[in-house]
N, C-alpha and C positions, 0 to 999 in steps of 0.2 A: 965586453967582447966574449971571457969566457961561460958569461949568463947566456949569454946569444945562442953560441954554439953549442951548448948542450942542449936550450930549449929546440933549434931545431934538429936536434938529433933523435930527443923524443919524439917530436913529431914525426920521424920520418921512423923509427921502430916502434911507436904504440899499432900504427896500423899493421904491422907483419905480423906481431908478438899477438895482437886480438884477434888476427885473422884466422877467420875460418873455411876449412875445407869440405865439413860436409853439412850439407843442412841438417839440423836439429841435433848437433853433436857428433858424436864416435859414436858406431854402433860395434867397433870392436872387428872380431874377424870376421863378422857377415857379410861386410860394407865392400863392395866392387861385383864383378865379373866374374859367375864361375861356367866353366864349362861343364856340361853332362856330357861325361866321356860314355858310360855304356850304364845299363839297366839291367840288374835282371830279376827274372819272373819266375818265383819259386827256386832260385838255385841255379836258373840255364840263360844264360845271358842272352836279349833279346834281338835277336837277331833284324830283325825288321829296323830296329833302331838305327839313326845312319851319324850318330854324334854331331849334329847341326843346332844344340839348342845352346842356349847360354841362358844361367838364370841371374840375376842382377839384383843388389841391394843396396837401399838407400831408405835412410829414415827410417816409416815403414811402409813403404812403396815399395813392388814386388813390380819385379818382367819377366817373363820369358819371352828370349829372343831370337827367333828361328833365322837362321841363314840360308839366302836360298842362293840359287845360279845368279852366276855375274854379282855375285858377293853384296846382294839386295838381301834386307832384312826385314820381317813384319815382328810386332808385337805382340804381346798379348798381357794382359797390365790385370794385377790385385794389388792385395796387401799383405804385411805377414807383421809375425808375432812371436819370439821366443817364448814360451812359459816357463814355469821353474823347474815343471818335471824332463828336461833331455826333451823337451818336444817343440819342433814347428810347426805354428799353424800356417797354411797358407787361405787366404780368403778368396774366392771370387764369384761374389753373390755383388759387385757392383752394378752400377748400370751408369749412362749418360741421355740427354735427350736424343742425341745419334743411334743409340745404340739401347733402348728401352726394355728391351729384352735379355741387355746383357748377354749375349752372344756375341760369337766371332773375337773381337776386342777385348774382354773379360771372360773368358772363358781358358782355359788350361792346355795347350796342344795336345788332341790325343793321343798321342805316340808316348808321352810324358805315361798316361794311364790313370791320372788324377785328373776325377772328375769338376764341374763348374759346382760351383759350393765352398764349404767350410773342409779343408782337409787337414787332418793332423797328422805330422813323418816324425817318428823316432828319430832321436839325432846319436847314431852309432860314432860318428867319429865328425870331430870337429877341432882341426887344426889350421896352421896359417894359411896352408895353400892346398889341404886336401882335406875333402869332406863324404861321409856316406851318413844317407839316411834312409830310414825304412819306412814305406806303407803298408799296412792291410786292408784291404780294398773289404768291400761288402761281403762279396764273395768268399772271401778266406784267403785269397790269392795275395802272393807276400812279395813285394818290391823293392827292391836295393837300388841304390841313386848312386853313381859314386861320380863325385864333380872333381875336379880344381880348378884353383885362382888360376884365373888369364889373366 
């Protein structure tokens, strides 16, 4: 009897104990929901900006995801990548047979100011629930991201 009851005890803790919660692992504090609270553009905070993005991480599957009126949301889908130097890449040079030009769907909100392509942000600060990153766009023009966990 006491063989019994521990074998289904195992049984019913191997699955919670092996269970997992993200695909392909932990990726640590990248993993969920951040919001892009404000941007700015050389020093002066962008005003045009209206705080509606959220960027999303999983795996390495990247979103940004706009929120519009009546609390509807569209997409905009790459990938990304830590390197070892403080840097993120984000990608979006995808495509699908929908979408062959990879626009619209893989492409980066303009508002963000990161273009469709390979882009690499300095990672200035990176903690549990609050993050800033930097771009330098082509131009010279210098970008500050500053998110947090939702």
């Amino acid at each position: 009897m006491k063989r019994t009851i521990i074998t289904l005890l195992i049984a019913i803790l191997l699955p919670v104990i092996a269970g997992c919660t993200r695909n392909d692992g932990d990726i640590g504090t990248w993993f969920g929901s951040w919001k892009l609270e404000r941007i700015t553009i050389d020093g002066l905070i962008d005003e045009k900006y209206q705080g509606d993005i959220f960027w999303q991480f999983q795996s390495s599957v990247f979103c940004m995801r706009k929120i519009l009126p009546y609390n509807e949301h569209e997409e905009r889908w790459g990938t990304w990548k830590e390197l070892g130097d403080n840097t993120l890449q984000l990608d979006f040079t995808h495509t699908d047979d929908s979408h062959p030009d990879g626009k619209d769907m893989y492409t980066p909100w303009p508002e963000t100011h990161i273009t469709r392509g390979i882009t690499e942000l300095k990672v200035l600060k990176l903690e549990v629930d609050d993050m800033r990153l930097q771009y330098t766009a082509d131009d010279g023009t210098l970008y500050i991201y500053f998110l947090n966990k939702w």
